[in-house]
DRENMAR-727679 format. One record per residue: z, y, x of N, C-alpha, C, O in turn; residue number from 1; residue in three letters. Coordinates in steps of 0.05 Angstrom, whole numbers, plus 5000, padded with zeros to 4 digits. Atoms other than C-alpha are relative to their C-alpha. Last residue first. Layout:
<nc3 = Z nc2 = Y nc1 = X cac3 = Z cac2 = Y cac1 = X cc3 = Z cc2 = Y cc1 = X oc3 = Z oc2 = Y oc1 = X resi = NUM resn = ALA>
...
//
This chain:
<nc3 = 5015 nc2 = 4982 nc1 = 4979 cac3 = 4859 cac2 = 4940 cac1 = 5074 cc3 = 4983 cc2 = 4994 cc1 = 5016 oc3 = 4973 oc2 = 5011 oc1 = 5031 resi = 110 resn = UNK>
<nc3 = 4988 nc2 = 5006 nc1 = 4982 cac3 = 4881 cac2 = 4909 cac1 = 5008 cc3 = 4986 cc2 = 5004 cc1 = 5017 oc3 = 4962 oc2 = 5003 oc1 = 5011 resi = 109 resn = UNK>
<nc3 = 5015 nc2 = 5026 nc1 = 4996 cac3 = 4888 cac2 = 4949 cac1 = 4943 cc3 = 5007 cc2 = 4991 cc1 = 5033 oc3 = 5026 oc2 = 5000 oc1 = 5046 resi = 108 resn = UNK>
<nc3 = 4970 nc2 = 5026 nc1 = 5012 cac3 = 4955 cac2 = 4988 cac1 = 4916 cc3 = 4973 cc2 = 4974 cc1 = 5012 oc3 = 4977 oc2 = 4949 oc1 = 5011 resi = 107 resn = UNK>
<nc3 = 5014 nc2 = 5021 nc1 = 5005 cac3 = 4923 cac2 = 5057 cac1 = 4934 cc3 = 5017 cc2 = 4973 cc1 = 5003 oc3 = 5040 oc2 = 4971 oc1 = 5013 resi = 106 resn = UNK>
<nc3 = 4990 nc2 = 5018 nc1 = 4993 cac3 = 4969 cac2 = 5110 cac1 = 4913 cc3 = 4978 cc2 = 4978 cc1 = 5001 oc3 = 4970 oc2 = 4969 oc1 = 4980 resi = 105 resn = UNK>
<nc3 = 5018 nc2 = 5024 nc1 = 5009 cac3 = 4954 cac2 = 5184 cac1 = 4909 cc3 = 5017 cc2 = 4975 cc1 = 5007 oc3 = 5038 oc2 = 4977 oc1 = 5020 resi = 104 resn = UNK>
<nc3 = 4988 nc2 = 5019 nc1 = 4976 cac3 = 5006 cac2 = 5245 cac1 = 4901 cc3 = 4979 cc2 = 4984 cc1 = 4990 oc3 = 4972 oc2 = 4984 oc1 = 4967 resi = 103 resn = UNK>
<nc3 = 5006 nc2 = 5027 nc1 = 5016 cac3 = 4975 cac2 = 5312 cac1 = 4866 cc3 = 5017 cc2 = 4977 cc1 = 5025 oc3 = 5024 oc2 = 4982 oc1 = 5048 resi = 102 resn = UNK>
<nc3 = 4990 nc2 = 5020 nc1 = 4991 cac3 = 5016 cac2 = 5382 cac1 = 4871 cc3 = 4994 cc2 = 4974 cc1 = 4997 oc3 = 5010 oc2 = 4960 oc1 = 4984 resi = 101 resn = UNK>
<nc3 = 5010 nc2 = 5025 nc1 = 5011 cac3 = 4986 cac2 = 5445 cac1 = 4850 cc3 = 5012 cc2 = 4985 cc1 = 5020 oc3 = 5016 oc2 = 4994 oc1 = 5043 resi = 100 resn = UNK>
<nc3 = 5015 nc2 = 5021 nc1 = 4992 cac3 = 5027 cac2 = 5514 cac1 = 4861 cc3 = 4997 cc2 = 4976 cc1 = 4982 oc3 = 5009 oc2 = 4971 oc1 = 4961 resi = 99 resn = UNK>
<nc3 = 5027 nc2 = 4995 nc1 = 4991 cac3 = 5037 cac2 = 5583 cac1 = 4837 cc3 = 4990 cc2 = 4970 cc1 = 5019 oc3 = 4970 oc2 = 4969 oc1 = 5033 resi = 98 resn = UNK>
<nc3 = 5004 nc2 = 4970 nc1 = 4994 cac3 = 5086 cac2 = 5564 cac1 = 4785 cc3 = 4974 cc2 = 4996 cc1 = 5015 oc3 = 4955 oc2 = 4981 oc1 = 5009 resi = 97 resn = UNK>
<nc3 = 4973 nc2 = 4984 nc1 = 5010 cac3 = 5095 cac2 = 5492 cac1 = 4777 cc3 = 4994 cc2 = 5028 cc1 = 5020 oc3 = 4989 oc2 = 5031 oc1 = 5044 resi = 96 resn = UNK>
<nc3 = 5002 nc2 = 4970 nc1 = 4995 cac3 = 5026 cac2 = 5441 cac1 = 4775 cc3 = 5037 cc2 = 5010 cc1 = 4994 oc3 = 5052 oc2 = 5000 oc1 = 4978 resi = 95 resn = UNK>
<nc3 = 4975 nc2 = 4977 nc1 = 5017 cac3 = 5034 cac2 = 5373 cac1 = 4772 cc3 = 4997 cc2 = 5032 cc1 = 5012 oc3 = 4999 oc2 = 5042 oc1 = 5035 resi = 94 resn = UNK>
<nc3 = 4997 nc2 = 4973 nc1 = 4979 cac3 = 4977 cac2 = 5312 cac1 = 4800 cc3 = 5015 cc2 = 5023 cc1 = 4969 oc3 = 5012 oc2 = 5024 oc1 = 4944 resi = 93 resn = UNK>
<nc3 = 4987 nc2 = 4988 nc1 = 5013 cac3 = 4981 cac2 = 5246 cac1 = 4793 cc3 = 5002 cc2 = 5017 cc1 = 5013 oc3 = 5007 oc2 = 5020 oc1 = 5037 resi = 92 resn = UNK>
<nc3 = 4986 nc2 = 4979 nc1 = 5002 cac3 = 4944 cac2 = 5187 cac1 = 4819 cc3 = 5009 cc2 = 5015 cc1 = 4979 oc3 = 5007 oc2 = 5007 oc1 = 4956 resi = 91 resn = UNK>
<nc3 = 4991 nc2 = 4993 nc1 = 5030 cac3 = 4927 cac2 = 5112 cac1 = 4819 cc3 = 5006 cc2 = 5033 cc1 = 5011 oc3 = 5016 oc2 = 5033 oc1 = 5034 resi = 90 resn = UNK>
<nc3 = 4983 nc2 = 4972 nc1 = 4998 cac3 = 4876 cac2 = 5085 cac1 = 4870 cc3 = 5014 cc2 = 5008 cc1 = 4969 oc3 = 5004 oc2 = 5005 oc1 = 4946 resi = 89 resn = UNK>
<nc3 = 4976 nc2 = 5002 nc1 = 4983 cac3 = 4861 cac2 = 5003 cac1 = 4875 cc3 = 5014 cc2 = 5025 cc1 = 5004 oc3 = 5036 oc2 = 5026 oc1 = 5014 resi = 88 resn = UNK>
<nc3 = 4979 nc2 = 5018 nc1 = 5002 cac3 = 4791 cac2 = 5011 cac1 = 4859 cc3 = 5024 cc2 = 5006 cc1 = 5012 oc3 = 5025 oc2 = 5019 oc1 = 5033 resi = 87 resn = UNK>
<nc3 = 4998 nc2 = 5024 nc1 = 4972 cac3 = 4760 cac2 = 5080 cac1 = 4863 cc3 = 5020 cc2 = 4976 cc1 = 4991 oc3 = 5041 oc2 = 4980 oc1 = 4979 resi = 86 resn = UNK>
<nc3 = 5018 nc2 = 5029 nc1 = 5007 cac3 = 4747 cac2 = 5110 cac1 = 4787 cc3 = 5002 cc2 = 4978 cc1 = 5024 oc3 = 4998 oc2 = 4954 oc1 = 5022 resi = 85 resn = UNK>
<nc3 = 5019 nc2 = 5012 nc1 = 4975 cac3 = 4808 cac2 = 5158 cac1 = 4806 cc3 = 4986 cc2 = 4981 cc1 = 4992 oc3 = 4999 oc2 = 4961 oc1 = 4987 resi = 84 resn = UNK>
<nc3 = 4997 nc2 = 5026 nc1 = 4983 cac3 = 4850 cac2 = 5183 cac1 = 4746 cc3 = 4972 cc2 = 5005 cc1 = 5017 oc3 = 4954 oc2 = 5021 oc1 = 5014 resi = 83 resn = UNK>
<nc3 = 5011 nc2 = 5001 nc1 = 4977 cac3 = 4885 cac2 = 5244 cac1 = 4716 cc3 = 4990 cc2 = 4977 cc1 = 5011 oc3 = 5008 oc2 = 4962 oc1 = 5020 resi = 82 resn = UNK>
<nc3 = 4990 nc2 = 5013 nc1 = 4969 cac3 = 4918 cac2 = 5237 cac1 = 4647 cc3 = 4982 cc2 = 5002 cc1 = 5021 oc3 = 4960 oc2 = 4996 oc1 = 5011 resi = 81 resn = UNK>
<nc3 = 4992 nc2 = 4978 nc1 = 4980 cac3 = 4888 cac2 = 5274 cac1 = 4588 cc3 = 5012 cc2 = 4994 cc1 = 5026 oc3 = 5011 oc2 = 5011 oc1 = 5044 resi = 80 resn = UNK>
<nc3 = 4970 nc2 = 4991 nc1 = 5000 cac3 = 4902 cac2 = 5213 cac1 = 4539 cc3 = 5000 cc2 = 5027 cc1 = 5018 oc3 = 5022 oc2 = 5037 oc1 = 5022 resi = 79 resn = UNK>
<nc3 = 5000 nc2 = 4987 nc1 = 5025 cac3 = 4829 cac2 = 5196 cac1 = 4538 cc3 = 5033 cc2 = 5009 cc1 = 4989 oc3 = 5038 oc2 = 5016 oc1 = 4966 resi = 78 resn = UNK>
<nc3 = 5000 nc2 = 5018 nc1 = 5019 cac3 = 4829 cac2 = 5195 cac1 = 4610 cc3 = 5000 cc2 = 5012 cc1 = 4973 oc3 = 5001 oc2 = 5036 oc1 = 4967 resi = 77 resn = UNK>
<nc3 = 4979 nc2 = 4995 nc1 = 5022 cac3 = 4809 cac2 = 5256 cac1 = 4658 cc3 = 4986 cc2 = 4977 cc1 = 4979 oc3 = 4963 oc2 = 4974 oc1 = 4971 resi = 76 resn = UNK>
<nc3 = 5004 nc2 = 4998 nc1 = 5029 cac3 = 4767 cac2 = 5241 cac1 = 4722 cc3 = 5028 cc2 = 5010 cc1 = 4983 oc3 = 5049 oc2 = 5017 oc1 = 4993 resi = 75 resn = UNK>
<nc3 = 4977 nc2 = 5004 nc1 = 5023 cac3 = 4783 cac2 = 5256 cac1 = 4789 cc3 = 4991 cc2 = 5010 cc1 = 4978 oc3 = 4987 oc2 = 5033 oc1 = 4971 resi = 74 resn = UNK>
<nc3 = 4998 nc2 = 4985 nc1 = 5022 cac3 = 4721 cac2 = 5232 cac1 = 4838 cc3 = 5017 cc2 = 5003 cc1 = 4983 oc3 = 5019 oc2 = 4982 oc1 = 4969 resi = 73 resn = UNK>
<nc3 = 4967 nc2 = 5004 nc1 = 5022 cac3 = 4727 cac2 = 5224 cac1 = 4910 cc3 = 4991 cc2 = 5019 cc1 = 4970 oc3 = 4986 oc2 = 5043 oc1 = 4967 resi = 72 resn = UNK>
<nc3 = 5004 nc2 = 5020 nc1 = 5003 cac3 = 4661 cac2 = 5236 cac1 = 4949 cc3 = 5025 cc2 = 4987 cc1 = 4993 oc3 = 5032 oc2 = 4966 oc1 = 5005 resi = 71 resn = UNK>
<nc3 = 5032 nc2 = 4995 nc1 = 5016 cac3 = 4659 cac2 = 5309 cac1 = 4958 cc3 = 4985 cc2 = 4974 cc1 = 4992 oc3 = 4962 oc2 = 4973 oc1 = 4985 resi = 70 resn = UNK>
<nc3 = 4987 nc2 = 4997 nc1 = 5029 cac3 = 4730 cac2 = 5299 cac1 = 4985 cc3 = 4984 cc2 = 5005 cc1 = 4976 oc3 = 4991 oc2 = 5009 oc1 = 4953 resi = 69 resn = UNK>
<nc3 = 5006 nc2 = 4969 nc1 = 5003 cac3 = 4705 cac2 = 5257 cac1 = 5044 cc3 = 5011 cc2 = 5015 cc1 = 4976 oc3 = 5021 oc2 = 5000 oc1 = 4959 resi = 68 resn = UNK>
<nc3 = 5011 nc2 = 4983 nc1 = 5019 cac3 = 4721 cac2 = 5194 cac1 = 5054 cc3 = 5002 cc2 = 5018 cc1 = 5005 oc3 = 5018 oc2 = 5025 oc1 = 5023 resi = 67 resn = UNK>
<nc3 = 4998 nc2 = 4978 nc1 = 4989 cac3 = 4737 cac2 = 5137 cac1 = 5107 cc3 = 4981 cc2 = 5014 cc1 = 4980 oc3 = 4958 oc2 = 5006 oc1 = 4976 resi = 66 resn = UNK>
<nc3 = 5024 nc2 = 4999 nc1 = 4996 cac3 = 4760 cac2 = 5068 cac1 = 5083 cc3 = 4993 cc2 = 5028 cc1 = 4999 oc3 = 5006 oc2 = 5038 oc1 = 4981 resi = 65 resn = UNK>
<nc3 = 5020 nc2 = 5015 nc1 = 5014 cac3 = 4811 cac2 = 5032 cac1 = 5092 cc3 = 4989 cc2 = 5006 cc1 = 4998 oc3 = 4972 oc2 = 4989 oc1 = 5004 resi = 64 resn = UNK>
<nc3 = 4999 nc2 = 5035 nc1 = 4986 cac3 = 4847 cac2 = 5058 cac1 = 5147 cc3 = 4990 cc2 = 4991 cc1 = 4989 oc3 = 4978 oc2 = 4973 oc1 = 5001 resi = 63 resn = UNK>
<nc3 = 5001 nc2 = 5001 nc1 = 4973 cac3 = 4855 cac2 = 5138 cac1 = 5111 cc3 = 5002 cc2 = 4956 cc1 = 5000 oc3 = 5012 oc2 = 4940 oc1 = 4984 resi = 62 resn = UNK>
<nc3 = 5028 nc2 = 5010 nc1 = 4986 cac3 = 4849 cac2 = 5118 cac1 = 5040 cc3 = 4995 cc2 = 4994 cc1 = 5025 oc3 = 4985 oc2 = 4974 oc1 = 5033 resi = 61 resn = UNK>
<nc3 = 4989 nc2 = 5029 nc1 = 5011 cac3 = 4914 cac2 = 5144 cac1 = 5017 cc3 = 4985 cc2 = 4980 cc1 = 5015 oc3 = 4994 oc2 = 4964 oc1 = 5030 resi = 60 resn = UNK>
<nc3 = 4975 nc2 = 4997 nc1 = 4993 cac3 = 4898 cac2 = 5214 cac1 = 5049 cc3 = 5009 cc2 = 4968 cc1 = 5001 oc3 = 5018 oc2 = 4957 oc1 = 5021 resi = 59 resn = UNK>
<nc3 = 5013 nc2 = 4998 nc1 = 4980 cac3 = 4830 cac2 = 5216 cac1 = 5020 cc3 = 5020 cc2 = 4987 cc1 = 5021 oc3 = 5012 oc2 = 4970 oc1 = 5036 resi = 58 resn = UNK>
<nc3 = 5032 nc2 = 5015 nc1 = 4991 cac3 = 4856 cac2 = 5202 cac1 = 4958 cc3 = 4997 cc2 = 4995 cc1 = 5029 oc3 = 5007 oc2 = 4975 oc1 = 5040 resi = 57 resn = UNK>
<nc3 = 4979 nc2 = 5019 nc1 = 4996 cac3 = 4915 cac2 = 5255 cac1 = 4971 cc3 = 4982 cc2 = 4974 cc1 = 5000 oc3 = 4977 oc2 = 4965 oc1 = 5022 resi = 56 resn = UNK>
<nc3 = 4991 nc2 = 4995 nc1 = 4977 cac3 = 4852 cac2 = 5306 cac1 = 4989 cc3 = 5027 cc2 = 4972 cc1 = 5007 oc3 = 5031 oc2 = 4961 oc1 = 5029 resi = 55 resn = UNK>
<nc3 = 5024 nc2 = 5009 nc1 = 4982 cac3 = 4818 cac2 = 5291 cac1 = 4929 cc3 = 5008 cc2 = 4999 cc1 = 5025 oc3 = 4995 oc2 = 4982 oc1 = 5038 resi = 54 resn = UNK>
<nc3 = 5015 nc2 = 5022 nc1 = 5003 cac3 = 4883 cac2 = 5301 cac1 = 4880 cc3 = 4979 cc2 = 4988 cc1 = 5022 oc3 = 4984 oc2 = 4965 oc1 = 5029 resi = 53 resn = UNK>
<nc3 = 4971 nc2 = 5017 nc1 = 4982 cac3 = 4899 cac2 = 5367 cac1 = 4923 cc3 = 4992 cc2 = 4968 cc1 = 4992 oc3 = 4981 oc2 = 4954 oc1 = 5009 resi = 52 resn = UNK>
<nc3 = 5000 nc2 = 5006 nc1 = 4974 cac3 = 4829 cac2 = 5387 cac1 = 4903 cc3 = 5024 cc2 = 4985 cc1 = 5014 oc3 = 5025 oc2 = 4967 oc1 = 5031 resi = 51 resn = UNK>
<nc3 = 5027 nc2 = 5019 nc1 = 4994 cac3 = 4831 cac2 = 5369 cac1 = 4826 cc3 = 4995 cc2 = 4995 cc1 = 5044 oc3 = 4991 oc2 = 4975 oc1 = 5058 resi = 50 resn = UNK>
<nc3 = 5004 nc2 = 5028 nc1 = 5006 cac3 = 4889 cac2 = 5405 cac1 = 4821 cc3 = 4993 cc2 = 4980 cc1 = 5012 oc3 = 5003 oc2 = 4964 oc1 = 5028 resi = 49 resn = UNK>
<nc3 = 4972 nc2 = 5007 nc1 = 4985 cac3 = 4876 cac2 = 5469 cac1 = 4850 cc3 = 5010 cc2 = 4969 cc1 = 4998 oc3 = 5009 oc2 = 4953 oc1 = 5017 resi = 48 resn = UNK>
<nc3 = 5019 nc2 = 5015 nc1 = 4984 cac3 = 4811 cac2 = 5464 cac1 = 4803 cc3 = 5023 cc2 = 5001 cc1 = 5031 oc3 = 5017 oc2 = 4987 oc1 = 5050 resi = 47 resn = UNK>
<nc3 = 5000 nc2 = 5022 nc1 = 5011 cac3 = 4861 cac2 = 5457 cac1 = 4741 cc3 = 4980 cc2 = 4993 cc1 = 5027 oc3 = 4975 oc2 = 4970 oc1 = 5033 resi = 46 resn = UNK>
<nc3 = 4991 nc2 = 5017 nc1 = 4996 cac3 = 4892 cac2 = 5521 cac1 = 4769 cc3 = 4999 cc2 = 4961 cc1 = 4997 oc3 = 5016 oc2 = 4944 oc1 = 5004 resi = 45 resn = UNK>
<nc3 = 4989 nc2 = 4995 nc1 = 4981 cac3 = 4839 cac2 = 5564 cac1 = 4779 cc3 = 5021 cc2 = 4967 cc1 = 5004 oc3 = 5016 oc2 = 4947 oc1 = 5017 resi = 44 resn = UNK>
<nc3 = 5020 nc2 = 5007 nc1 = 4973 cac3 = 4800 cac2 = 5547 cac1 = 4722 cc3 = 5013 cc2 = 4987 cc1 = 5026 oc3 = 5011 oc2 = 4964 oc1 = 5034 resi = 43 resn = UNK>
<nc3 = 5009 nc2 = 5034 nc1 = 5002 cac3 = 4861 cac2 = 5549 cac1 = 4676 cc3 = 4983 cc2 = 4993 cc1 = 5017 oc3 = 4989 oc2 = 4975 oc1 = 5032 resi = 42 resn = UNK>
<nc3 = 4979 nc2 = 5006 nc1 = 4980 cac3 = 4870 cac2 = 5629 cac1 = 4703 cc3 = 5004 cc2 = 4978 cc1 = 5001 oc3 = 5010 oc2 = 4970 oc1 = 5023 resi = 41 resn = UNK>
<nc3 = 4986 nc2 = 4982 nc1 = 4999 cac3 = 4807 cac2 = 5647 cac1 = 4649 cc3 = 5015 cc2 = 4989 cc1 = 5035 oc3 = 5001 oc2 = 4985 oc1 = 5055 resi = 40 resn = UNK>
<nc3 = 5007 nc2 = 4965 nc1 = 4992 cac3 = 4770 cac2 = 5594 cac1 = 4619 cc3 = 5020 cc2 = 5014 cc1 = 5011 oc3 = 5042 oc2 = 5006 oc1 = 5003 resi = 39 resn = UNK>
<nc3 = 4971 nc2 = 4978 nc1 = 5010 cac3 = 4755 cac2 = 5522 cac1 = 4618 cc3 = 4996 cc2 = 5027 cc1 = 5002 oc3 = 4975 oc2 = 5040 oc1 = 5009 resi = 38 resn = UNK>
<nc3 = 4986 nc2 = 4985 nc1 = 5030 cac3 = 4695 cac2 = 5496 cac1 = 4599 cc3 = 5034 cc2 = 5007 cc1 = 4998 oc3 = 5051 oc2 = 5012 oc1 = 4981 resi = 37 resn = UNK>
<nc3 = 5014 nc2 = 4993 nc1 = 5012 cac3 = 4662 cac2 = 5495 cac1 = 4671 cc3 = 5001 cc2 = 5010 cc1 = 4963 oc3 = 4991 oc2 = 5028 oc1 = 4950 resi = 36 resn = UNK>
<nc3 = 4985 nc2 = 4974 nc1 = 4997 cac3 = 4710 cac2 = 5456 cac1 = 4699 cc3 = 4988 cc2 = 5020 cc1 = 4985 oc3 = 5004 oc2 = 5028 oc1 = 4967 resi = 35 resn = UNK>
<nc3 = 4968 nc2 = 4989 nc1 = 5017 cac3 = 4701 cac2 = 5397 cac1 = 4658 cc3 = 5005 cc2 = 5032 cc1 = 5003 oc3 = 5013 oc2 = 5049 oc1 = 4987 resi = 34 resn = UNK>
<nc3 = 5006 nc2 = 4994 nc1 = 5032 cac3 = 4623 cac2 = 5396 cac1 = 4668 cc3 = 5023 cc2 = 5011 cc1 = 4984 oc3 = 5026 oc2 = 5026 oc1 = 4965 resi = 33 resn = UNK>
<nc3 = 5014 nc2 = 4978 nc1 = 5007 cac3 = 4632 cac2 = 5403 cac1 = 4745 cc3 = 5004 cc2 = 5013 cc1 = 4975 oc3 = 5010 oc2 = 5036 oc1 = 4970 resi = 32 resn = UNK>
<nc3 = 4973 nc2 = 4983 nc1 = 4993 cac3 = 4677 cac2 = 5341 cac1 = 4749 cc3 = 4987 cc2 = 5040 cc1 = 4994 oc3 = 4999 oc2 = 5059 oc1 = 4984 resi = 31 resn = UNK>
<nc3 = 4987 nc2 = 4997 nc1 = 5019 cac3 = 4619 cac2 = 5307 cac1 = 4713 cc3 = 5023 cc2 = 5018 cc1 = 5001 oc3 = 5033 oc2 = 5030 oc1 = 4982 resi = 30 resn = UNK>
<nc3 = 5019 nc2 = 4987 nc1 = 5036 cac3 = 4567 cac2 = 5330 cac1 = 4758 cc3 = 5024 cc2 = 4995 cc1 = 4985 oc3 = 5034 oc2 = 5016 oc1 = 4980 resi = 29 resn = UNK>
<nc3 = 5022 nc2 = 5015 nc1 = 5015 cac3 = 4619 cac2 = 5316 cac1 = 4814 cc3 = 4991 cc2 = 5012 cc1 = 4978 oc3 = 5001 oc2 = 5029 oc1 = 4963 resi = 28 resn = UNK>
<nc3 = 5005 nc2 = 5012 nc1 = 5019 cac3 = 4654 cac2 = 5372 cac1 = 4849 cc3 = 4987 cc2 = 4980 cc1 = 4999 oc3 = 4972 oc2 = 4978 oc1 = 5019 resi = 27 resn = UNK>
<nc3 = 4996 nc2 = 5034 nc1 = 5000 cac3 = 4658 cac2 = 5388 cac1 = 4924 cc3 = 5009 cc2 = 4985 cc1 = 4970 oc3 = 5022 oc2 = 4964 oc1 = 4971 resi = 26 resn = UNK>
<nc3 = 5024 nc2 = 5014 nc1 = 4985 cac3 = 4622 cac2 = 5456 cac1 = 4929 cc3 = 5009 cc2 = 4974 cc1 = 4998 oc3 = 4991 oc2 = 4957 oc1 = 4998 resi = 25 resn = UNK>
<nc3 = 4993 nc2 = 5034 nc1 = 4997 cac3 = 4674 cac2 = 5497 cac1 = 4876 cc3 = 4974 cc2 = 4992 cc1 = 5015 oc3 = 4953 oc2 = 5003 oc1 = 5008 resi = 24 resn = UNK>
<nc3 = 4974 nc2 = 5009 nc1 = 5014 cac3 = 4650 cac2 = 5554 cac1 = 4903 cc3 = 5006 cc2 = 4992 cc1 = 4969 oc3 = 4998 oc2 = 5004 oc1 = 4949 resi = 23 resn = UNK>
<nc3 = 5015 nc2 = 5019 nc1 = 5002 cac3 = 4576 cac2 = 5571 cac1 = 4911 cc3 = 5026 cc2 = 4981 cc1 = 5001 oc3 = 5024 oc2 = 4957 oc1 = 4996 resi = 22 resn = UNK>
<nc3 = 5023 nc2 = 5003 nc1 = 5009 cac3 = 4590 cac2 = 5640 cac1 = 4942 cc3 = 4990 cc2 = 4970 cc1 = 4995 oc3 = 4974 oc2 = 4961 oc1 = 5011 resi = 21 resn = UNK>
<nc3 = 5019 nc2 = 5005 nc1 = 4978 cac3 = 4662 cac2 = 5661 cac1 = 4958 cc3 = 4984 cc2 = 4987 cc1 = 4982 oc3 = 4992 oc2 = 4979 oc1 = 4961 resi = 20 resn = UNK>
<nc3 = 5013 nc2 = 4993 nc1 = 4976 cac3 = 4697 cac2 = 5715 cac1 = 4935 cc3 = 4986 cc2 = 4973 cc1 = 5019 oc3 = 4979 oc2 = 4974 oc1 = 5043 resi = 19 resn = UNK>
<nc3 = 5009 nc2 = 4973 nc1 = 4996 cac3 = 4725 cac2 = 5704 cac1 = 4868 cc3 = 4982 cc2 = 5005 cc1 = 5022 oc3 = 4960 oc2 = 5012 oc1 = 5015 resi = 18 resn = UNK>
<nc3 = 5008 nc2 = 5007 nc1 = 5021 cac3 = 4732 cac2 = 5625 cac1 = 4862 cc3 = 4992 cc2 = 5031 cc1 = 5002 oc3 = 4967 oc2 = 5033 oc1 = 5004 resi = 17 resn = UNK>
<nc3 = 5028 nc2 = 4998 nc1 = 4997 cac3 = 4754 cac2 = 5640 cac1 = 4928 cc3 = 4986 cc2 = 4990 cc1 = 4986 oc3 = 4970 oc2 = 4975 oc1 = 4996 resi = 16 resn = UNK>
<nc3 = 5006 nc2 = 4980 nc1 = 4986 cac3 = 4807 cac2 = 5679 cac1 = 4908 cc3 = 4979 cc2 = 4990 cc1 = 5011 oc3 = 4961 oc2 = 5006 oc1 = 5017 resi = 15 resn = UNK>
<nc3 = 5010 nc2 = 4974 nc1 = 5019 cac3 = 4831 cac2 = 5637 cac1 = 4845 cc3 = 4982 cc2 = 5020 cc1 = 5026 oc3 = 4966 oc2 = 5035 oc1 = 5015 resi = 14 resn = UNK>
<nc3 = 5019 nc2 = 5006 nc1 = 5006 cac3 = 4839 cac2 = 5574 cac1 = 4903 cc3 = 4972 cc2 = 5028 cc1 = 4986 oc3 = 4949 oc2 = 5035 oc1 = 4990 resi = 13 resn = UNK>
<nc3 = 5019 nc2 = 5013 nc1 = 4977 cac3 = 4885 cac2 = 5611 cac1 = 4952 cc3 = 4974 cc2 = 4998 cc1 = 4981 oc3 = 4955 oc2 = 5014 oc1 = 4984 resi = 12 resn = UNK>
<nc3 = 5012 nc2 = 4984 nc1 = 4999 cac3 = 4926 cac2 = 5633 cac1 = 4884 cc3 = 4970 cc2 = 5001 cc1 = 5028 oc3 = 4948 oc2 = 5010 oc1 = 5026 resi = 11 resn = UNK>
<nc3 = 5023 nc2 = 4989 nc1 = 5013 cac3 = 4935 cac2 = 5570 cac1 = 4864 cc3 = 4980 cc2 = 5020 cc1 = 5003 oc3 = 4956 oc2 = 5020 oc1 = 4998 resi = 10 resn = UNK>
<nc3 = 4991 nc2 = 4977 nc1 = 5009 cac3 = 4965 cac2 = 5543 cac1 = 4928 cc3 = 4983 cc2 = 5008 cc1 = 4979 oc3 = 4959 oc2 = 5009 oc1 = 4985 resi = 9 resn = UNK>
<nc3 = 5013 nc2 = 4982 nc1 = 5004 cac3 = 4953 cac2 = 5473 cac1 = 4943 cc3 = 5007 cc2 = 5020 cc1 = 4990 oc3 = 5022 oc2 = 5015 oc1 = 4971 resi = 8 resn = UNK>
<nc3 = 4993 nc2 = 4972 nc1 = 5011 cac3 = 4994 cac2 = 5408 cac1 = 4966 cc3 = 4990 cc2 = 5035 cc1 = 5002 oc3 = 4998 oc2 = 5048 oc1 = 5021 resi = 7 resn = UNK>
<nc3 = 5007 nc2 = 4968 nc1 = 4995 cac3 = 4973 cac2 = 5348 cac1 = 4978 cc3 = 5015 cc2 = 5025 cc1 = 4992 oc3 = 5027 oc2 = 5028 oc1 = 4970 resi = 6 resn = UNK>
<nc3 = 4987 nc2 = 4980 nc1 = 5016 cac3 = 4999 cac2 = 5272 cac1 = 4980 cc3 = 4992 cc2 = 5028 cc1 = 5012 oc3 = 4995 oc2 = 5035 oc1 = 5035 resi = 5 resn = UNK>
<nc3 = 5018 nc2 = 4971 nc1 = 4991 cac3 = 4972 cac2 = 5207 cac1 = 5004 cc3 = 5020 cc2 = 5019 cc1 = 4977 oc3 = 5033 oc2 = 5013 oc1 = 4957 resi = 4 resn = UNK>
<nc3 = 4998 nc2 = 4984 nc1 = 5014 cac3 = 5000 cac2 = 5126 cac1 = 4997 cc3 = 4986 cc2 = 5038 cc1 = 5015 oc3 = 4977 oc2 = 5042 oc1 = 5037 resi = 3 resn = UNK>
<nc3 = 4998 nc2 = 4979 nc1 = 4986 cac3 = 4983 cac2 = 5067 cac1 = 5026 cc3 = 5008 cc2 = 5020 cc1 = 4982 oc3 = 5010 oc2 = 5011 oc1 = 4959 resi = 2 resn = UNK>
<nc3 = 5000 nc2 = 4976 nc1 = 5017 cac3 = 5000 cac2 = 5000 cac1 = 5000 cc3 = 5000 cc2 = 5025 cc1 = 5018 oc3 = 5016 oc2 = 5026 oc1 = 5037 resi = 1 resn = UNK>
//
């Protein structure tokens, strides 16, 4: 069992959601689609999220098998829950005040 864990500042994200050009770059089409109907300061924080998520992934992953975060995808269940289509990954990710917080867990074998 490995495990991964991130931690992201909202405001970090909101700013280059402002100032930089072509931001979000490591979506999926579908991860795209979500962000895309939110609105306002939700953006920000749901794509804070989504990165820490990709990063703990990545994190978890290390020794088994080497990713990128543009190649980790976090879906949303029909409950709203956070998940990883990769075998063997579970996460969770919590927002409080100005930060995002996801932890990963792969449970497969290395």
């Amino acid at each position: 069992m490995n495990a991964g864990c991130d931690i992201v500042m909202i405001a970090r994200v909101r700013h280059a959601l402002e100032h930089t050009p072509g931001f979000p770059n490591f979506l999926s089409e579908t991860e795209k689609a979500l962000f895309v109907r939110l609105k306002g300061a939700r953006q920000a924080e749901w794509l804070a999220g989504r990165f820490a998520a990709k990063e703990a992934v990545v994190k978890a992953m290390h020794g088994v098998r080497e990713l990128c975060i543009s190649e980790v995808e976090i879906l949303t269940d029909a409950q709203g829950a956070p998940y990883c289509p990769l075998p063997g990954i579970s996460v969770s990710i919590a927002h409080e005040r100005e930060y995002a917080i996801a932890f990963a867990v792969y449970s497969g074998e290395k």
